[in-house]
C-alpha positions as CSV (number, residue, x, y, z in Angstrom):
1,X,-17.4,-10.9,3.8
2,X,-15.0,-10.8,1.1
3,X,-17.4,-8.6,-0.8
4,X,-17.3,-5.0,0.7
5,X,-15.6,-2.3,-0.7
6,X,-12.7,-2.3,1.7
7,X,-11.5,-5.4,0.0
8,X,-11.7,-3.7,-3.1
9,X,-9.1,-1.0,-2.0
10,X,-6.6,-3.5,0.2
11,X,-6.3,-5.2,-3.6
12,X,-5.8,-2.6,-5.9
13,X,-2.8,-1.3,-3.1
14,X,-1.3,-5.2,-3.2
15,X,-2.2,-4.7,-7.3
16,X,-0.2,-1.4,-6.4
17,X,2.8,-2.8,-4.8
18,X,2.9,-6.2,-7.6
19,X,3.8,-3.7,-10.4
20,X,5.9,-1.3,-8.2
21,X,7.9,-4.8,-7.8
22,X,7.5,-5.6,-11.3
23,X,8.6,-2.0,-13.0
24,X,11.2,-1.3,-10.3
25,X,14.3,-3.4,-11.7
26,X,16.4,-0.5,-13.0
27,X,17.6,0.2,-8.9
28,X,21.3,0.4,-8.3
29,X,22.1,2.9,-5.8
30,X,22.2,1.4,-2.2
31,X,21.1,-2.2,-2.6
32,X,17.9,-0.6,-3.7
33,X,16.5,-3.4,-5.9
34,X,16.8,-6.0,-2.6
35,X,15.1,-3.4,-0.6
36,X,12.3,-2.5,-3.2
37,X,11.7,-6.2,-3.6
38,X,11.7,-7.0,-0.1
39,X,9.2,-4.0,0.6
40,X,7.3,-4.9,-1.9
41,X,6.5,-8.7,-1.1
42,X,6.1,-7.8,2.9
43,X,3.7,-5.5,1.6
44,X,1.9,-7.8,-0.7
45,X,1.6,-10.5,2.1
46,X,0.8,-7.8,4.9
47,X,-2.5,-6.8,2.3
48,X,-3.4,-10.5,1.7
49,X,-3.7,-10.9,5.5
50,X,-5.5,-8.0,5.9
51,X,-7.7,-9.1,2.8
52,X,-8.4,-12.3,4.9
53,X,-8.8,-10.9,8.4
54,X,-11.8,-9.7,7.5
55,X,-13.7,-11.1,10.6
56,X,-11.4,-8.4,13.0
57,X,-12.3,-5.1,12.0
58,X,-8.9,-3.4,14.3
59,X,-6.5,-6.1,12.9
60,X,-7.2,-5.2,9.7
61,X,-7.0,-1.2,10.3
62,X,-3.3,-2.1,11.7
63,X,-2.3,-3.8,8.7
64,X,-3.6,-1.3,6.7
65,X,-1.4,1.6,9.1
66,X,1.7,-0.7,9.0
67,X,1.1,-0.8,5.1
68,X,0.6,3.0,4.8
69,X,3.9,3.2,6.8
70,X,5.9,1.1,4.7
71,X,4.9,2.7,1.4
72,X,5.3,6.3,2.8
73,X,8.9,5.2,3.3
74,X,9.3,3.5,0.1
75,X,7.9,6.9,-1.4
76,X,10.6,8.9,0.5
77,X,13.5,6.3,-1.2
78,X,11.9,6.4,-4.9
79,X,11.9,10.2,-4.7
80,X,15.1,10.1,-3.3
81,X,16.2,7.9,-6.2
82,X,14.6,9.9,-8.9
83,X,16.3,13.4,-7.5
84,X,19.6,12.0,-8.0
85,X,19.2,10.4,-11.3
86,X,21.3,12.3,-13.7
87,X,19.5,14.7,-15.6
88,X,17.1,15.1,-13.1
89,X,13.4,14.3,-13.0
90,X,12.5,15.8,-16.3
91,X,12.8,12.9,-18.5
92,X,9.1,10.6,-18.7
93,X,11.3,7.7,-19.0
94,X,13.1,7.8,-16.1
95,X,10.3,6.1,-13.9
96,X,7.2,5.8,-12.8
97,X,7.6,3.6,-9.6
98,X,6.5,6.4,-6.8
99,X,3.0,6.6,-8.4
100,X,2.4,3.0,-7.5
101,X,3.3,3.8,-3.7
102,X,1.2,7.1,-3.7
103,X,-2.0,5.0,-5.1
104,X,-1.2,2.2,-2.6
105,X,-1.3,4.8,-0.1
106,X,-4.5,6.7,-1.2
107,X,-6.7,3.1,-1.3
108,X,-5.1,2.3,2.1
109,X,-6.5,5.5,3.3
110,X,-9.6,4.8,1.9
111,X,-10.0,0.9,3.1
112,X,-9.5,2.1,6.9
113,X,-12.1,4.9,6.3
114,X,-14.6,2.1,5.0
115,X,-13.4,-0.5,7.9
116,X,-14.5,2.6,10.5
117,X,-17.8,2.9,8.7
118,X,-18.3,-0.9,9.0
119,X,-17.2,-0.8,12.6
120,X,-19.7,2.5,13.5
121,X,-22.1,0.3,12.2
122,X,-21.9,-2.9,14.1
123,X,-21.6,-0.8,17.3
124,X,-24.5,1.1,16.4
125,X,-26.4,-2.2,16.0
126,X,-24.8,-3.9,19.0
127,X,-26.5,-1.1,20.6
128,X,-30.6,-1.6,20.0
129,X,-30.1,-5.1,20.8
């Protein structure tokens, strides 16, 4: 059931977290770059599963949380990074690598709410059997 609109979200937040990878090369300050990379691949693999474990409904919904998790944290460091660029954060230049996390997090959100619909639904079924 690779075709339901859950799908859809988990890729656009791995789609998310491939060009937060790809546009975050400019990090310096506290080994960032290893630690943006390395977030950014567990969090491509961690959607793929999820994009394949589509047959467990609460397997996918933690992958999804563990996800969210991960890119609220790597929100909290790119904000962090971009307060104490010098100049400050007025500058359009100087990055656009937390909108990446914020989008991953808003599809996440959205993927779990359509996995809970789907699940509703099986139970309702399960039900007038």
């Amino acid at each position: 059931m690779l075709q339901r609109i859950q799908t859809i979200w988990i890729l656009l937040a791995v789609l998310g977290a491939l060009f937060l990878n790809l546009t975050a090369q400019d990090f310096d300050i506290l080994g960032g770059n290893l630690l943006i990379n390395i977030s950014t691949v567990l969090l491509i693999l961690l959607g793929l599963l999820s994009i394949f474990s589509f047959k467990n409904r609460k397997r996918q919904i933690l992958l999804n949380n563990i996800s969210i998790f991960i890119n609220a944290l790597l929100l909290g460091f790119l904000i962090y990074w971009l307060q104490n660029l010098s100049g400050g954060i007025q500058f359009p230049e100087k990055g656009i690598e937390p909108i990446f996390s914020a989008i991953a997090i808003v599809c996440l959100l959205l993927a779990n709410v359509y996995i809970k619909k789907d699940e509703r639904l099986v139970k309702s079924v399960d039900r007038l059997r």
